[in-house]
C-alpha positions as CSV (number, residue, x, y, z in Angstrom):
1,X,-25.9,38.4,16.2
2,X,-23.6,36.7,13.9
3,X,-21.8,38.2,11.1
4,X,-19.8,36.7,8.7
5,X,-16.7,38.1,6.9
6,X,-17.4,39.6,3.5
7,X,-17.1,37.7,0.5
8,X,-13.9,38.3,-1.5
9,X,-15.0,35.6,-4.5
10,X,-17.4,38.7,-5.6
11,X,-15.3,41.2,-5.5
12,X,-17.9,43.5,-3.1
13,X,-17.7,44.0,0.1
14,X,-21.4,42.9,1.1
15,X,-22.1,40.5,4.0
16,X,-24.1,37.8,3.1
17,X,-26.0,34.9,5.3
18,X,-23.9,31.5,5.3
19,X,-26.0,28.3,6.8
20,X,-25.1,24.4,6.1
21,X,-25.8,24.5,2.9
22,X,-23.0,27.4,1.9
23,X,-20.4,26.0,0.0
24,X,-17.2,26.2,2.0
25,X,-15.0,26.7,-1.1
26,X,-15.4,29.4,-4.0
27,X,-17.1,28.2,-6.7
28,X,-14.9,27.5,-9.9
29,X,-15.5,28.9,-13.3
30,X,-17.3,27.4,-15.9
31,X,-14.8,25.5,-18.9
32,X,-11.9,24.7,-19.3
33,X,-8.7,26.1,-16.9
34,X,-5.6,25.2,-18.9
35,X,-4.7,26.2,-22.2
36,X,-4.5,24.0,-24.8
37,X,-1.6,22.6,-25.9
38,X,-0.1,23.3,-29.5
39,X,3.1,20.7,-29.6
40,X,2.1,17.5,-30.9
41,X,2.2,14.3,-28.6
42,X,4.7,12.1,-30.0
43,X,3.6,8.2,-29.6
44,X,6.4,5.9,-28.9
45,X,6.4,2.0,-30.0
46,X,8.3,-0.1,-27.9
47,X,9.0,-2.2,-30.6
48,X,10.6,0.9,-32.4
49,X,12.9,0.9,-29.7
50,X,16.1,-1.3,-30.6
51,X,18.0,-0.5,-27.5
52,X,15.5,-2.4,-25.3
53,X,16.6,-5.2,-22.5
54,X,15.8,-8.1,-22.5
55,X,13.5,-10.1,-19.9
56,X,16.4,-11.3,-17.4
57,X,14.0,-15.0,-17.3
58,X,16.4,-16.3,-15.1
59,X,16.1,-14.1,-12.3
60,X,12.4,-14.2,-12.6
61,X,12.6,-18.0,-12.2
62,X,15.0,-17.7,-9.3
63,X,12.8,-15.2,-7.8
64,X,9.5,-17.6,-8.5
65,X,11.0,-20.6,-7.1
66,X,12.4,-18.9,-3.9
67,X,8.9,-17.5,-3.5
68,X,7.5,-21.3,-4.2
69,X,9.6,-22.9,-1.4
70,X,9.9,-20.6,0.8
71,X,6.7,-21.9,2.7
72,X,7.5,-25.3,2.1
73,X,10.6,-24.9,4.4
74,X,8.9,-22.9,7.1
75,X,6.4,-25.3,7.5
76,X,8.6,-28.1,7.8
77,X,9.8,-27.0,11.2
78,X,6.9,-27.6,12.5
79,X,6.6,-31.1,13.9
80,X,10.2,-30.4,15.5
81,X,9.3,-28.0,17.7
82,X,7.9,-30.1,20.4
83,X,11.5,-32.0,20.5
84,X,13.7,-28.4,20.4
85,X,11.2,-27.3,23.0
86,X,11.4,-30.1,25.2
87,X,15.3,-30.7,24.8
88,X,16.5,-26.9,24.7
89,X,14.1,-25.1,27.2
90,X,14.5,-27.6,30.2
91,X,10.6,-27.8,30.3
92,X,8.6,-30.6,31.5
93,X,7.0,-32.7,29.3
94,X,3.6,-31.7,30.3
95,X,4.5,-27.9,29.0
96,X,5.9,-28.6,26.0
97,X,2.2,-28.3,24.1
98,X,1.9,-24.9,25.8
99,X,5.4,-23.5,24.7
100,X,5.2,-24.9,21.1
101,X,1.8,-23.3,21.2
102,X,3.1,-20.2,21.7
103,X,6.1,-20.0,19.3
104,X,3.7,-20.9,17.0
105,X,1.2,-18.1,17.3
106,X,4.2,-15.7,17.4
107,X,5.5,-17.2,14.3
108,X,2.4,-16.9,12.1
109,X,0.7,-13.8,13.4
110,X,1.6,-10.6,11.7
């Protein structure tokens, strides 16, 4: 036979039957479980606030355009890879698709 430790969530010490379908957690009590709060929430404006910053444009721009050519110069490498291949790795000529193949798929997979 089974038994199963007494349930401390009703204070007694009976045993009762636990299958599947017994929750594995106590059950909470109904309402509410904080007291309310009695200060009042104080709303800010921001355009209240005259100490504010503002929006450094120039380093979002900087930041844009970096982001815009950044892609633009890594793909540019591209159609000289065959030549750095064939000219720095003292491959034959008939490799040289098979080696740029692979820097390739290094390069661009994560």
């Amino acid at each position: 036979m089974h038994s199963t430790p007494p349930s401390e969530s009703d204070g007694d010490s009976t045993i009762k039957a636990t299958d599947e379908t017994t929750p594995l957690l106590a059950v909470a009590a109904e309402g509410p479980s904080a007291e309310p709060i009695d200060e009042p929430i104080h709303k800010t404006n921001f355009q209240d606030n005259e100490n504010e910053k503002p929006l450094p444009v120039d380093q979002i721009f900087l930041l844009c355009f970096a982001r815009f050519v950044e892609p633009i110069a890594f793909f540019s490498i591209f159609p000289y890879i065959n030549e750095m291949i064939h000219k720095t790795g003292n491959i034959p000529e008939a490799d040289v698709g098979f080696y740029s193949g692979l820097i390739v798929s290094n390069v661009l997979s994560p």
